[in-house]
C-alpha positions as CSV (number, residue, x, y, z in Angstrom):
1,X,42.0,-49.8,1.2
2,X,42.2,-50.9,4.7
3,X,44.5,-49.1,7.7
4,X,47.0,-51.1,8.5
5,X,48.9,-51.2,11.8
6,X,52.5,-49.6,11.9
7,X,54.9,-46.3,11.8
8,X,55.0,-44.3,9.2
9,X,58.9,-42.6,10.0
10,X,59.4,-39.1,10.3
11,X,61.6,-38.6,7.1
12,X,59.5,-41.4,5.4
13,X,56.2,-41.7,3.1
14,X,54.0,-44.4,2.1
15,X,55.3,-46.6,-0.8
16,X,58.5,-44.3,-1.1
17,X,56.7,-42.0,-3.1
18,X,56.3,-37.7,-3.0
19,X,54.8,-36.1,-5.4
20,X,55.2,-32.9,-7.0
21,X,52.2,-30.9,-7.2
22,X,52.5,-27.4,-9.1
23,X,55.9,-27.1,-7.1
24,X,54.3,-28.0,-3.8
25,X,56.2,-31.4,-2.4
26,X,53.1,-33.8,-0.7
27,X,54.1,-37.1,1.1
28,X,51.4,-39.8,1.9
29,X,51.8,-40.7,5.6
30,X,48.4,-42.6,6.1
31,X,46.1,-43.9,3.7
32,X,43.1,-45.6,4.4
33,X,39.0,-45.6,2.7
34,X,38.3,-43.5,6.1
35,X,40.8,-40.9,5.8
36,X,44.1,-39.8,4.2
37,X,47.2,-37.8,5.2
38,X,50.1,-36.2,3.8
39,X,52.9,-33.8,4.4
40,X,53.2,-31.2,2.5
41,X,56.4,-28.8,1.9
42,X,55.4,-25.4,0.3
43,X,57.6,-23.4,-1.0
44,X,58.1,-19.7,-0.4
45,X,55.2,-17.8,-2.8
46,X,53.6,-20.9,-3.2
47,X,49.7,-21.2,-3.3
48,X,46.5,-23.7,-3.7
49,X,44.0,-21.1,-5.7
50,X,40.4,-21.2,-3.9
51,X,38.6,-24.9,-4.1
52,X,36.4,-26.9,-2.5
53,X,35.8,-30.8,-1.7
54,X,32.1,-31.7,-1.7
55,X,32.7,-35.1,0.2
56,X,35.5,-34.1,2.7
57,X,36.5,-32.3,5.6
58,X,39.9,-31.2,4.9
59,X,42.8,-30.3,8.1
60,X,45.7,-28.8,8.0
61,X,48.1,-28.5,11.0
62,X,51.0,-26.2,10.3
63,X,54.3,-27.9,11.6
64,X,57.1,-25.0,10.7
65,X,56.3,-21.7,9.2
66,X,53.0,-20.1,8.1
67,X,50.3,-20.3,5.7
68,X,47.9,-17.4,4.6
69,X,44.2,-18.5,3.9
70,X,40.9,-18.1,2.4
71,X,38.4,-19.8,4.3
72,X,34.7,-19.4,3.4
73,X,35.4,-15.6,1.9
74,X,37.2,-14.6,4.9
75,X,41.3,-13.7,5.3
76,X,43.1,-15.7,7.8
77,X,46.4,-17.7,8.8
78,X,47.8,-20.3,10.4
79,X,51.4,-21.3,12.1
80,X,53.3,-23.6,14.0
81,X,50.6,-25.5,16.0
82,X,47.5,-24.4,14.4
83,X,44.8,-26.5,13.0
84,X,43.1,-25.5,10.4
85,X,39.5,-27.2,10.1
86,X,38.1,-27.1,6.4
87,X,34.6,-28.9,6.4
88,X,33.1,-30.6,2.9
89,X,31.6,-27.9,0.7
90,X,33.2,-24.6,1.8
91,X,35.3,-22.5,-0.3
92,X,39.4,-22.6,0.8
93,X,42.5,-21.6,-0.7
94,X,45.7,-21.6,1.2
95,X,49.2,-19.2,0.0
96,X,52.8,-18.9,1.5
97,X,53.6,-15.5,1.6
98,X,55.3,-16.0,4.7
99,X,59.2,-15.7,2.8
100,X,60.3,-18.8,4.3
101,X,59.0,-22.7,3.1
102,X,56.1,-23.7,5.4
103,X,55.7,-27.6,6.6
104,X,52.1,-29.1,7.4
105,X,50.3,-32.3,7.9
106,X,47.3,-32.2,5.9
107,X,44.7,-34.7,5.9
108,X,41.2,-35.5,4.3
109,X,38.5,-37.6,5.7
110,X,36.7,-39.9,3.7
111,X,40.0,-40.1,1.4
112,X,37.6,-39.9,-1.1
113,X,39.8,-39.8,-4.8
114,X,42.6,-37.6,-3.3
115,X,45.3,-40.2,-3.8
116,X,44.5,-40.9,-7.5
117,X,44.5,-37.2,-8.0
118,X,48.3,-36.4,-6.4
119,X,49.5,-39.3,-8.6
120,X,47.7,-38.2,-12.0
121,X,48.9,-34.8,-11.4
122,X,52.3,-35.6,-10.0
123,X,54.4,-33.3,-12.3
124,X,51.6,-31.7,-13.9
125,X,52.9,-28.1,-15.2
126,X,50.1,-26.6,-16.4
127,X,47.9,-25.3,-13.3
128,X,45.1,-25.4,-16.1
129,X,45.2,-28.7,-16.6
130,X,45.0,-29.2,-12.9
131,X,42.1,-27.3,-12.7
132,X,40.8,-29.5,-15.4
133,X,41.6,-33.1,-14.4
134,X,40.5,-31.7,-10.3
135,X,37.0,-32.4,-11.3
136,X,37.2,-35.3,-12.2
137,X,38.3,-36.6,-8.7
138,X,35.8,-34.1,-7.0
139,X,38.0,-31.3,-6.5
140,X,36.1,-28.0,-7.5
141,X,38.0,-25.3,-8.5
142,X,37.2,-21.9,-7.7
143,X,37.7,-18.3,-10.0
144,X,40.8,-17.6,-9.1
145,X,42.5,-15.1,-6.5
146,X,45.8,-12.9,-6.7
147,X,46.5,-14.2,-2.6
148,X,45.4,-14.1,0.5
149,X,46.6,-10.9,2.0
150,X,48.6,-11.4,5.3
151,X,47.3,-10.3,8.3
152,X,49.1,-9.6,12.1
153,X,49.6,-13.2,13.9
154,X,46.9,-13.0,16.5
155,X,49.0,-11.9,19.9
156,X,48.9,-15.4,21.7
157,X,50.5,-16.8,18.5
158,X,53.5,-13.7,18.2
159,X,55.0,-14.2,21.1
């Protein structure tokens, strides 16, 4: 699939589609062979248990809110204004323990088999089966965690 040259609107995805993803709401914004963004709405003690994509570097830049994470074994978190840089082949999990939804683009680059994973698992309710059909679309699934504990917003980032 090739990039093509346009505006993707703020309230406005991709084909008119979002997709529902263990209760997490995702929106394509960009889509290309190079890379692939999406929005994605998590609700309050919402969570992505730990995984890892062997073929992508993985972003995440929190728009409203906060996300706790699990990068490469270590306890972290993001808000408003942070990027979060994920490179191919190490371990992350991401949880909102925040109280509040949290709103972030994410975005993968190569794009890799993202897309057809969202829309196989669009509605999935089983996290199992997730887990399950991830592999298939190189999305390795990790043993899983309880969350990632929060910890104090570094200063710069509290006030």
């Amino acid at each position: 699939m090739h990039e093509t040259p346009d505006i993707t609107r703020k309230n406005e995805s991709l084909d008119s589609v979002s997709w529902n993803i263990l209760g997490q709401v995702y929106t394509p914004k960009q889509m290309s062979d190079d890379s692939f963004s999406w929005h994605a709405m998590f609700p309050e003690e919402s969570f992505v248990p730990p995984h890892v994509h062997p073929h992508q570097d993985e972003y995440i830049y929190v728009l409203e809110g906060r996300i706790d994470l699990i990068l490469d074994g270590k306890t972290t978190c993001a808000s408003a204004g942070d990027l979060v840089r994920m490179p191919r082949g190490i371990p992350h999990a991401f949880f909102n323990n925040s109280g509040a939804p949290a709103h972030a683009l994410f975005w993968a680059a190569p794009a890799g088999k993202l897309v057809e994973l969202y829309r196989r698992i669009h509605n999935m309710s089983s996290p199992a089966e997730v887990v399950k059909v991830a592999r298939e679309y190189d999305v390795v699934f990790l043993p899983p965690v309880s969350s990632a504990a929060p910890v104090p917003l570094p200063a710069t980032a509290a006030a």
